[in-house]
One Martini backbone bead per residue (centre of mass of N, CA, C, O) as a GRO file, in nm:
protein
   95
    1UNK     BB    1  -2.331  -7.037  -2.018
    2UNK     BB    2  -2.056  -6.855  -2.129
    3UNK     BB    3  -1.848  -6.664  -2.007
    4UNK     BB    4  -1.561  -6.719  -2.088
    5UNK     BB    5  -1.479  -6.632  -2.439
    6UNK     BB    6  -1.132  -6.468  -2.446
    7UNK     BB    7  -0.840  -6.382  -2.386
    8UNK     BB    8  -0.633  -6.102  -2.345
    9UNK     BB    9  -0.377  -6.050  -2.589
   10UNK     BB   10  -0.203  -5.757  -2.496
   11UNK     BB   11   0.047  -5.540  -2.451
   12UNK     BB   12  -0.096  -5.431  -2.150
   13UNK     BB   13  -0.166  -5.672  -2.044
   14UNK     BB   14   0.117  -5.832  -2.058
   15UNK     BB   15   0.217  -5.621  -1.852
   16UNK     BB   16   0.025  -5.744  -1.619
   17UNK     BB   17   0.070  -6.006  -1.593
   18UNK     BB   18   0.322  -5.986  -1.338
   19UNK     BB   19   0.094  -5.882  -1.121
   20UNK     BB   20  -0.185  -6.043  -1.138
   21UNK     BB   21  -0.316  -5.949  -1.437
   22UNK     BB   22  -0.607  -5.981  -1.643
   23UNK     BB   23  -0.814  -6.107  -1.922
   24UNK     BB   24  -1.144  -6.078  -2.045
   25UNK     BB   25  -1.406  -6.190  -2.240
   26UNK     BB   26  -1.757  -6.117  -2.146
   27UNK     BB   27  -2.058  -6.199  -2.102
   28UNK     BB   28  -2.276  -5.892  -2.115
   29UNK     BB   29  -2.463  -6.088  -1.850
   30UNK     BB   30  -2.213  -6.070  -1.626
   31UNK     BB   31  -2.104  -6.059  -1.357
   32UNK     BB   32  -1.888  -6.028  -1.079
   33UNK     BB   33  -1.914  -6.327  -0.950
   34UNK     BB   34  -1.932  -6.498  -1.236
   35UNK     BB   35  -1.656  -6.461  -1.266
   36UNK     BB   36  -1.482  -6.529  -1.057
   37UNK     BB   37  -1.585  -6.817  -1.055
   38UNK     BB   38  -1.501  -6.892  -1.377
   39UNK     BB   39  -1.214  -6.872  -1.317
   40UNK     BB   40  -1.171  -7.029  -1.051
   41UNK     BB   41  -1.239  -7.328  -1.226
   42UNK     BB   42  -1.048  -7.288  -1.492
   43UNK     BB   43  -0.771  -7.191  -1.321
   44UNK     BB   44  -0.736  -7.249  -1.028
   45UNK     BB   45  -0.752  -6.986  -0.828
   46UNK     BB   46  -0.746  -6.663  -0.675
   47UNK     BB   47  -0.984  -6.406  -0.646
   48UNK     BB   48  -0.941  -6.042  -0.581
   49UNK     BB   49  -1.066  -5.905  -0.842
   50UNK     BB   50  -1.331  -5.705  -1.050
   51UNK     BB   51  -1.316  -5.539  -1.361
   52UNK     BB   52  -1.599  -5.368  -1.559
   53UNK     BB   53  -1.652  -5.343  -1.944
   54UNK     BB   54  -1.851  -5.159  -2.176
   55UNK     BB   55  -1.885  -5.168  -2.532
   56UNK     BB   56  -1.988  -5.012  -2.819
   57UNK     BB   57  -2.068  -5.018  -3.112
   58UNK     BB   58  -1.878  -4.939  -3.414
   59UNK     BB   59  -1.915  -4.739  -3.712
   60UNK     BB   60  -1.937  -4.826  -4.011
   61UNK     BB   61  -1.762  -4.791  -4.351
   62UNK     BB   62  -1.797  -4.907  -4.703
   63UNK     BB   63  -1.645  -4.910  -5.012
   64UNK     BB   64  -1.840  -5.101  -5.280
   65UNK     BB   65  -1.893  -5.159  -5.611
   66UNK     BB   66  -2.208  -5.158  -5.499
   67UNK     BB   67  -2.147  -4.973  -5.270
   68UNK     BB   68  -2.279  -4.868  -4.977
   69UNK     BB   69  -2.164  -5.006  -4.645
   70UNK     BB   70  -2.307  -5.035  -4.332
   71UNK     BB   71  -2.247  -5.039  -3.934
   72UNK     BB   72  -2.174  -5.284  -3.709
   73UNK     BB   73  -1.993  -5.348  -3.452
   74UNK     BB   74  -1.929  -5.513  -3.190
   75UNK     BB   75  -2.047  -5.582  -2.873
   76UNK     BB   76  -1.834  -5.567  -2.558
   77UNK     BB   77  -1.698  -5.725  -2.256
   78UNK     BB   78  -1.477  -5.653  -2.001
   79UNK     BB   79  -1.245  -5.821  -1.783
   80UNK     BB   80  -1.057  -5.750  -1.504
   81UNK     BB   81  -0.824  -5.977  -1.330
   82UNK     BB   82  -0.722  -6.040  -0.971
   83UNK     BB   83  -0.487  -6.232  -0.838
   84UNK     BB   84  -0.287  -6.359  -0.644
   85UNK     BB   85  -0.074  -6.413  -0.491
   86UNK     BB   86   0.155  -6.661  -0.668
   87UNK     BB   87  -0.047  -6.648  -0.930
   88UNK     BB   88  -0.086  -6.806  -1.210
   89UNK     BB   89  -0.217  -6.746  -1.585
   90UNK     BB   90  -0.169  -7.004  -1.870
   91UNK     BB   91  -0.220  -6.952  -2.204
   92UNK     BB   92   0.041  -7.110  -2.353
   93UNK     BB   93   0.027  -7.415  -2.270
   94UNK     BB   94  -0.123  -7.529  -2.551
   95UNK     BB   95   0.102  -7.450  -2.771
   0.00000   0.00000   0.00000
């Protein structure tokens, strides 16, 4: 299972990234120790605290030729996540 989907890299989560905040979409039967340690071991860091959030798929309708077209978008897990003072999590070190 792989727990950490995709970091968030959003204008307020980028603006707390100064402070040593973090975000990250993480699979949604993820606990909070379980995310802990896959960041710990992914970016070699050390965290000191997690925080998680939980969104429910919001109902899309879209008309086209064929008619009404309805849905949910996904559901998906937040984790924010704060590590250590004096540690940084490079996400642009690959590009």
């Amino acid at each position: 299972m792989d727990i950490l989907k995709q970091p968030l890299i959003t204008e307020k989560i980028s603006a707390m990234n100064e402070r040593g905040i973090y975000g990250f979409i993480v699979d949604k039967t993820a606990k909070k120790p379980e995310i802990k340690n896959a960041v710990e071991q992914t970016y070699g860091v050390k965290v000191v605290s997690v925080r998680t959030m939980r969104y429910a798929g919001k109902r899309k309708t879209r008309y086209t030729k064929t008619g009404i077209v309805s849905g949910f978008t996904n559901a998906f897990k937040k984790a924010i996540v704060q590590v250590a003072d004096g540690e940084v999590i490079d996400f642009y070190g690959e590009i």
